[in-house]
Backbone bond lengths (Angstrom), bond angles and torsions (degrees), N, CA, C in turn:
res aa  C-N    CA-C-N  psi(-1)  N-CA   C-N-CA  omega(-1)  CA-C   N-CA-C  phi
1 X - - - 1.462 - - 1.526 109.60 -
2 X 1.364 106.45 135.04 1.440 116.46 -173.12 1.863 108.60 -67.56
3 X 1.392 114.81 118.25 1.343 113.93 164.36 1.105 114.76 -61.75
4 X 1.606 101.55 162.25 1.945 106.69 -169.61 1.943 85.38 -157.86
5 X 1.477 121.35 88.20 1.953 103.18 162.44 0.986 120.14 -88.69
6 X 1.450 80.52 148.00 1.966 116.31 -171.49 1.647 98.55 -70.42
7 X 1.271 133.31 88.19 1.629 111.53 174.21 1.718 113.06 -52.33
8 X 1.384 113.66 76.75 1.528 97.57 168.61 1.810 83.98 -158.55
9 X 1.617 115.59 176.56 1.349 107.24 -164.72 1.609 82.61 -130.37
10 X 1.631 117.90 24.60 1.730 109.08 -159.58 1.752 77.58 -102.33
11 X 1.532 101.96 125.06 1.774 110.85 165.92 1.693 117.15 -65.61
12 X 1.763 104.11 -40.59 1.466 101.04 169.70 1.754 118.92 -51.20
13 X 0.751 112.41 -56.33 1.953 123.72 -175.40 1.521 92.41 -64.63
14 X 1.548 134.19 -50.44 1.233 123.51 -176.10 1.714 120.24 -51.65
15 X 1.423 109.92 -58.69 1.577 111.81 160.39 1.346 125.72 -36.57
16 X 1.266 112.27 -62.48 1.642 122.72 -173.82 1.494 87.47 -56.54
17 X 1.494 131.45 -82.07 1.718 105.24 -162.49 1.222 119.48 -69.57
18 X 1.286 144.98 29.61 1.396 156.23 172.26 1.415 107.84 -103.69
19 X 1.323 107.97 -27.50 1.500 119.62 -176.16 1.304 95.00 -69.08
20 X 1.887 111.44 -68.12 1.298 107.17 177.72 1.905 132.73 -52.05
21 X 1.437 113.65 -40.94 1.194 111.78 -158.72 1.287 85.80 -105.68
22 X 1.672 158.75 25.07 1.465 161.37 162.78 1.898 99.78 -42.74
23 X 1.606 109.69 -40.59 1.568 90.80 -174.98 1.432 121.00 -78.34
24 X 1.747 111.46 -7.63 1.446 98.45 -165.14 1.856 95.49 -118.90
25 X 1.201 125.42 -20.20 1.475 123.36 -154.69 1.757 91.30 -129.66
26 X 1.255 98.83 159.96 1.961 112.55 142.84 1.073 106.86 -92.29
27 X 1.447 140.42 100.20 1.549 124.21 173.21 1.253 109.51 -61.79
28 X 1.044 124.83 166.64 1.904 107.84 171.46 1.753 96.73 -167.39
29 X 1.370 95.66 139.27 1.986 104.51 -168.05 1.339 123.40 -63.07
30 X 1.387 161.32 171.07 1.139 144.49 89.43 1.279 111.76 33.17
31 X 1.687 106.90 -83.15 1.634 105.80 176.97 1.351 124.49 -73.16
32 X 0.946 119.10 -11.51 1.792 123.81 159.50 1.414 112.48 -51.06
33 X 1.534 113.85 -44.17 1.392 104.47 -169.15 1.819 103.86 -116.06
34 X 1.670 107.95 43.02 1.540 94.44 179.82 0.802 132.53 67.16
35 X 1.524 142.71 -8.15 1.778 155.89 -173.26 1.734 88.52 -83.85
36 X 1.454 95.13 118.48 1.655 103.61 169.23 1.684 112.17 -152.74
37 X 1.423 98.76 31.37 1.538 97.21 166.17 1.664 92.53 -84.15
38 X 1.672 90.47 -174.44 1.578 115.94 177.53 1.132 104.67 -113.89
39 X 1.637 102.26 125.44 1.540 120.78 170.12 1.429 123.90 -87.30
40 X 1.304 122.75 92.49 1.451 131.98 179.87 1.508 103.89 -28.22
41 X 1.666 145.44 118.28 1.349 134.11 138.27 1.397 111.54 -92.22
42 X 1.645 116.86 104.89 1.365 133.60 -175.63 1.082 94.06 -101.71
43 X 1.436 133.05 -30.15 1.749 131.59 -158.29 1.687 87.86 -51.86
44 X 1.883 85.42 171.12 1.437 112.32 -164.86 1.571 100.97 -97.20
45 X 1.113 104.29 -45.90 1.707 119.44 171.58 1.633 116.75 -128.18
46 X 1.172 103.78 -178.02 1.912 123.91 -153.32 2.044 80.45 -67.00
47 X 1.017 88.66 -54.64 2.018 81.20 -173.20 1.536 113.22 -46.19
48 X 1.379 100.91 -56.06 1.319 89.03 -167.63 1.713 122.32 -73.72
49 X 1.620 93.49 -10.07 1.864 101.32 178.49 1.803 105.22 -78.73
50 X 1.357 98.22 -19.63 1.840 92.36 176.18 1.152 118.21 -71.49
51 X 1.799 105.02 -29.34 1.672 89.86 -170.26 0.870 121.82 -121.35
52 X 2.004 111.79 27.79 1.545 109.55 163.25 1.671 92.20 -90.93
53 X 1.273 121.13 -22.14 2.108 112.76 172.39 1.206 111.52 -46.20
54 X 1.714 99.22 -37.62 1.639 104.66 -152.62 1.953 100.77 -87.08
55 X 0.701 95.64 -37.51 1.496 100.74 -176.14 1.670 127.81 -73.06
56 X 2.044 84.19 -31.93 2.083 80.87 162.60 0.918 93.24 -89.02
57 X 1.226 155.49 21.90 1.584 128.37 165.76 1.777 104.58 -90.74
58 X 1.279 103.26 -19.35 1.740 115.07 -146.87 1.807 71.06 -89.46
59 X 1.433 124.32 -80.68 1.340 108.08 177.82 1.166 150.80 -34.07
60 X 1.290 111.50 -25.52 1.258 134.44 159.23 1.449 128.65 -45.76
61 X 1.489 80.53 -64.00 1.865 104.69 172.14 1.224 135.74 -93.56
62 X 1.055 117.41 -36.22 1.288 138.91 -155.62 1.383 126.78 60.32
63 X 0.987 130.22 28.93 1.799 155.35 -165.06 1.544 105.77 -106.53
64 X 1.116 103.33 139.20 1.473 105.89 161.39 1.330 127.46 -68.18
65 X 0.928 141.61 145.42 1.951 134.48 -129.26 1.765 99.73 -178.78
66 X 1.507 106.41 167.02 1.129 109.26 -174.40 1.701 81.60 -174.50
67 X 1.786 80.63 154.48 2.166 104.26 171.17 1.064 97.41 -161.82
68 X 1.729 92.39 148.27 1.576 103.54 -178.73 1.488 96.05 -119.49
69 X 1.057 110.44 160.74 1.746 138.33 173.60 1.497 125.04 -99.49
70 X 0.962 158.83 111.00 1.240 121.55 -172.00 1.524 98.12 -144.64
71 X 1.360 118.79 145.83 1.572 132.82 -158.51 1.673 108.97 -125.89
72 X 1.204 119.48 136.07 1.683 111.73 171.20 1.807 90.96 -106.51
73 X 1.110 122.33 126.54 1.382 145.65 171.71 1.484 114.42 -85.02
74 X 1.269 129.90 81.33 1.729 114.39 -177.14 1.646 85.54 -108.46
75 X 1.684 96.53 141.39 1.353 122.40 -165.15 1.698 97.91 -91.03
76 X 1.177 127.47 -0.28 1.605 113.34 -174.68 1.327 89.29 -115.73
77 X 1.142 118.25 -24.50 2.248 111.26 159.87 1.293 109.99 -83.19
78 X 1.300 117.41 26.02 1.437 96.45 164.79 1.797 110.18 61.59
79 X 1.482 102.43 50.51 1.674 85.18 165.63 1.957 110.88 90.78
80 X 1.780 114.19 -45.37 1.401 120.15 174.31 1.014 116.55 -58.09
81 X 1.510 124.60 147.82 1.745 119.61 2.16 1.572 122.60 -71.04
82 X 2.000 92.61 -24.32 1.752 102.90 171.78 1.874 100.48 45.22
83 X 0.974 113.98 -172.84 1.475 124.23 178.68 0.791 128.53 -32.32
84 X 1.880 128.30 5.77 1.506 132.49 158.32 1.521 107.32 -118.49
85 X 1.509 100.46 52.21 1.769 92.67 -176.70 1.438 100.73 -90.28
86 X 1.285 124.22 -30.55 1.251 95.45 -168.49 1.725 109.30 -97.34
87 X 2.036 120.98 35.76 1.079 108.06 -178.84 1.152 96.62 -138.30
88 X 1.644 112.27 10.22 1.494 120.01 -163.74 1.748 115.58 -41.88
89 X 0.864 113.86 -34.66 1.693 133.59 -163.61 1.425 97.24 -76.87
90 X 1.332 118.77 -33.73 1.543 125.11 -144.96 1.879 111.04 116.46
91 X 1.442 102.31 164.52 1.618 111.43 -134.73 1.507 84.09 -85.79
92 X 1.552 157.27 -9.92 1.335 141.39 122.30 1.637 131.21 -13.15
93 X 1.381 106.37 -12.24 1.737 91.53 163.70 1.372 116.17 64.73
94 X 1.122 111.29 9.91 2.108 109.32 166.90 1.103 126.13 -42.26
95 X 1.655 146.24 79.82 1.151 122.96 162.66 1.462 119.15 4.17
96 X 1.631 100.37 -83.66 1.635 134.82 -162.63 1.213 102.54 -53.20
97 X 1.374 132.63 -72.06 1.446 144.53 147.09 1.846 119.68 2.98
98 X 1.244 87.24 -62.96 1.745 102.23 173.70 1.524 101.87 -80.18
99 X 0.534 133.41 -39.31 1.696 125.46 -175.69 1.719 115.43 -80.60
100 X 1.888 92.05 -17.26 1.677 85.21 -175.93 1.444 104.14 -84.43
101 X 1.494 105.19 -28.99 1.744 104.39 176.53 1.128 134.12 -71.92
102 X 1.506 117.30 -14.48 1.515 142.66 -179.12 1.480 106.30 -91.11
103 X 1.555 129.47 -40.59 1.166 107.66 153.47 1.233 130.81 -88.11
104 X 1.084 126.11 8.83 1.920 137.41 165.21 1.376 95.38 -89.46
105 X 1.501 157.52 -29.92 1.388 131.70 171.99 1.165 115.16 -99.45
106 X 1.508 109.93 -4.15 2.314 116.74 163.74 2.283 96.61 -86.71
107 X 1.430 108.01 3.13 1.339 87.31 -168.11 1.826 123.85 -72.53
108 X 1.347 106.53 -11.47 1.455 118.11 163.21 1.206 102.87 -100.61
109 X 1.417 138.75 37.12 1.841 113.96 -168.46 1.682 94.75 -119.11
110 X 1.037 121.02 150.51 1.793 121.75 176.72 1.379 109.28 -102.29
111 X 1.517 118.28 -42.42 1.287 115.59 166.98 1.394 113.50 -101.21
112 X 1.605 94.65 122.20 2.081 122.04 -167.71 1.258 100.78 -86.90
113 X 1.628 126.84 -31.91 1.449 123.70 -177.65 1.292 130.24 -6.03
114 X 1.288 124.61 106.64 1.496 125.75 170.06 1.346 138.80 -133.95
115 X 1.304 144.21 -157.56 1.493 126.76 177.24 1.606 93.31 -168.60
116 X 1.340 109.71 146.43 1.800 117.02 155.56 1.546 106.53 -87.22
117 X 0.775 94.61 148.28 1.622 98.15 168.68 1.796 106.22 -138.83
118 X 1.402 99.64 133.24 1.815 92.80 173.64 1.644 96.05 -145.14
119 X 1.522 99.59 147.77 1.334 122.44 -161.33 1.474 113.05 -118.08
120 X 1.291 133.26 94.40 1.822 111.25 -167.23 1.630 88.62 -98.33
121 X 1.343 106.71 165.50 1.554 122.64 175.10 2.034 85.71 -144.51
122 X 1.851 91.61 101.64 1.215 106.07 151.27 1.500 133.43 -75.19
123 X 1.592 130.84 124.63 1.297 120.94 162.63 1.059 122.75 -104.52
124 X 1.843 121.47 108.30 1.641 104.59 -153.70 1.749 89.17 -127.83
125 X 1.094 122.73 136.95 1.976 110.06 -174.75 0.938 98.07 62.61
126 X 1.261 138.71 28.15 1.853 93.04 170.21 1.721 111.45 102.95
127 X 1.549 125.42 -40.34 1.232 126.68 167.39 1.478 121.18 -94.69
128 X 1.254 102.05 177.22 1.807 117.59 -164.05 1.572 87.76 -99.49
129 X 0.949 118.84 167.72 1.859 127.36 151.30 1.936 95.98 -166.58
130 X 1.383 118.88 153.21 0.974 128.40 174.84 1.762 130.22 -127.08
131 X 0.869 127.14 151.49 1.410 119.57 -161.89 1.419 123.24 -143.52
132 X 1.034 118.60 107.00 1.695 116.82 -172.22 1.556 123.97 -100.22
133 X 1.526 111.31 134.04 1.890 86.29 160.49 1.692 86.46 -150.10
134 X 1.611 98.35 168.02 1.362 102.79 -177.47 1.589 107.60 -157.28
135 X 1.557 106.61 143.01 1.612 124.85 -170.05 1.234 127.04 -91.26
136 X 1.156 139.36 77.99 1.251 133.22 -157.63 1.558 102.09 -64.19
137 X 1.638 126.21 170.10 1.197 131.90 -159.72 1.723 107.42 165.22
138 X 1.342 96.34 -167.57 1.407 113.26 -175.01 1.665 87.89 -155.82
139 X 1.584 86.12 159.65 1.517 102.34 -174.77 2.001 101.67 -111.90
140 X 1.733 112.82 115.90 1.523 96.97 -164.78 1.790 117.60 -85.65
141 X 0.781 134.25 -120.43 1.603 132.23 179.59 1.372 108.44 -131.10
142 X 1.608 112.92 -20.65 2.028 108.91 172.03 1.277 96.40 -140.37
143 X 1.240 92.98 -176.15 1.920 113.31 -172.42 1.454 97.99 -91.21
144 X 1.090 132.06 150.75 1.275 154.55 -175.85 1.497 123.13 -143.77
145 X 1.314 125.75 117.47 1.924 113.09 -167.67 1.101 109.59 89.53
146 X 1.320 109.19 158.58 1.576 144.69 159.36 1.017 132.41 -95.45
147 X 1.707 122.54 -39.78 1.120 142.78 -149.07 1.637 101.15 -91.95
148 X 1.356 129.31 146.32 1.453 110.70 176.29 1.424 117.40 119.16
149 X 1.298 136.26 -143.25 1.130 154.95 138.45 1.530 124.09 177.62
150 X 1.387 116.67 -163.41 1.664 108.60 179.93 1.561 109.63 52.29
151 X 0.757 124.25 -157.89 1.915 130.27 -161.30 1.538 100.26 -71.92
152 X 1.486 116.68 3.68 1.790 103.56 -156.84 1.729 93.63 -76.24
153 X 1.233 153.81 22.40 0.943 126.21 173.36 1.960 104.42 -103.05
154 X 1.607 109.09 -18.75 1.034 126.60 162.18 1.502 133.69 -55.26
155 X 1.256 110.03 -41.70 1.563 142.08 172.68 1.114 135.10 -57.71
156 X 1.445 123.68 82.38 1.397 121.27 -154.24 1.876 96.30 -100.66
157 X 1.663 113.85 90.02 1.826 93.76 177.32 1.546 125.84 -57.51
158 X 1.225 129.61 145.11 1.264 128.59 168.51 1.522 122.32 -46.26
159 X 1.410 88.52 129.23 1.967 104.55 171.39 1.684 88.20 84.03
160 X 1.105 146.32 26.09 1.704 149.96 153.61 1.083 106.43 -105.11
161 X 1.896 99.77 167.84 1.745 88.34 169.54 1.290 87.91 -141.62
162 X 1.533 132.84 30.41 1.344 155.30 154.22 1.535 128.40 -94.29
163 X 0.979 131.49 90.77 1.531 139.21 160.69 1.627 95.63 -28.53
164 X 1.617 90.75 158.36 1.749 108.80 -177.88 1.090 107.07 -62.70
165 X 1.751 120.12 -33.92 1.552 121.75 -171.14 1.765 122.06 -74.36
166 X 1.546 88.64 -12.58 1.650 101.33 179.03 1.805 108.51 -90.32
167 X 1.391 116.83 0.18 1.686 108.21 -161.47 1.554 89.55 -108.95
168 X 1.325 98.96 163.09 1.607 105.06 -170.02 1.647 93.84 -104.40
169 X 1.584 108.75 152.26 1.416 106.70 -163.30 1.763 128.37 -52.86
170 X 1.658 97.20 -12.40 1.288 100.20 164.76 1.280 138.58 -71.87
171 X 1.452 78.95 -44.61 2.097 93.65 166.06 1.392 118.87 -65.74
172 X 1.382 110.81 -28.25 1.415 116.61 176.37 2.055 104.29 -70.03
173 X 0.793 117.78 -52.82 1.452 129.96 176.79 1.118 110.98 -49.89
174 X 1.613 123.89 -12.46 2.000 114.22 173.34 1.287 100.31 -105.79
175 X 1.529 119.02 -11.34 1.717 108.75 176.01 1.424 130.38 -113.47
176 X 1.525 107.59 -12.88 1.446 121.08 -157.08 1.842 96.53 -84.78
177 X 1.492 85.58 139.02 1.887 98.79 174.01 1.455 98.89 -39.04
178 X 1.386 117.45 -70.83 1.578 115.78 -163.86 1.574 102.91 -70.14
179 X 1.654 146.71 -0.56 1.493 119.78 149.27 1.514 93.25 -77.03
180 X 1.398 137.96 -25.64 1.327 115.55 -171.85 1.856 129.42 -59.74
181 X 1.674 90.71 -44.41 1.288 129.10 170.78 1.631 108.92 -56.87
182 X 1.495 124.76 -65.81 1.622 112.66 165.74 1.121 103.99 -47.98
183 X 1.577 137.82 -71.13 1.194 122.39 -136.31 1.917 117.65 -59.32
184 X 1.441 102.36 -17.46 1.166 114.81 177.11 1.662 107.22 -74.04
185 X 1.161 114.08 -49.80 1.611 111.85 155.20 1.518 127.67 -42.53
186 X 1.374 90.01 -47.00 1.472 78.37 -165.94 1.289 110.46 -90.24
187 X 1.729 140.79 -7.70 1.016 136.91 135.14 1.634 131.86 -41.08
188 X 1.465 108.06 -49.28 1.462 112.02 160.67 1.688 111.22 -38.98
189 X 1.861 117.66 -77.78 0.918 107.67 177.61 1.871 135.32 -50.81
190 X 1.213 104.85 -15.71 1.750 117.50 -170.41 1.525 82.26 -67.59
191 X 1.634 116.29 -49.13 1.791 114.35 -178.60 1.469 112.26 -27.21
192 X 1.255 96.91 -68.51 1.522 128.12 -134.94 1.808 96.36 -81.59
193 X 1.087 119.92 -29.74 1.518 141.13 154.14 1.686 109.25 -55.21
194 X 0.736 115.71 -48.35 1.604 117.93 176.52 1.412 130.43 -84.47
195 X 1.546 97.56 -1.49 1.620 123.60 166.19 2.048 106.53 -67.26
């Protein structure tokens, strides 16, 4: 089976798209293949942070590779944490941290409105392709769940009455931006396989 790396070293995100793309690729991590430098994300937005991952990995290796980006959008911040979600707290990466500050600056706000957004920048041959999907939601007032990580215990998607942290990874996989975002990949590639 043809390998395909995930530029990211997170095992949670590695499973979930392995789950999805298991019939056509080996996905395999960052730490699967020993890569343990630090990848600068300077980009301005989720696109452009995917495909400087995706591209030092592609130089690196020369392998076909892929990175995803992924942004929590709350509409009464104006767009925040957007492209500093996962440093919102500070450059330690706290789940808890980020979620305690995101609901301490929604704590006067009435409208919670929010969205995931995730961005992959595939490098497959030699070309770029990019892929979006996104979760609409609301952001609630406590944590809820176990299951998950990043803001999902916060994350209430629309028309549920379950946060991301309460759905089991399957249920999470028919709604979440990033199953939206593979599946568009991995349909592209199912194409390109049948060539």
């Amino acid at each position: 089976m043809e390998e395909l790396i995930f530029a990211s070293h997170n095992s949670n995100k590695t499973k979930e798209i392995g789950a999805l793309l298991g019939d056509l690729f080996q996905v395999v991590s960052l730490t699967d293949i020993g890569f343990n430098q630090e990848i600068i994300e300077n980009g301005l937005t989720l696109k452009e942070n995917a495909w400087i991952k995706a591209s030092t990995i592609n130089k690196q290796t020369s392998k076909n590779c892929f990175a995803d980006d992924t942004g929590l959008l709350v509409d009464a911040l104006n767009g925040e944490p957007g492209v500093y979600s996962a440093r919102y707290a500070g450059p330690e990466k706290s789940d808890q941290k980020n979620m305690d500050k995101l609901l301490t600056n929604l704590s006067e706000k009435e409208i919670r409105t929010a969205r995931f957004v995730t961005v992959i920048c595939l490098i497959y041959k030699g070309e770029n392709y990019f892929f979006e999907g996104a979760c609409e939601g609301e952001i609630i007032k406590e944590k809820r769940g176990t299951m998950g990580f990043g803001y999902d215990p916060i994350f209430l998607p629309t028309g549920l009455n379950k946060t991301l942290a309460e759905l089991t990874l399957d249920e999470k996989n028919k709604i979440s931006h990033r199953a939206i975002a593979f599946r568009k990949m991995e349909q592209f590639l199912s194409g390109l396989n049948q060539d």
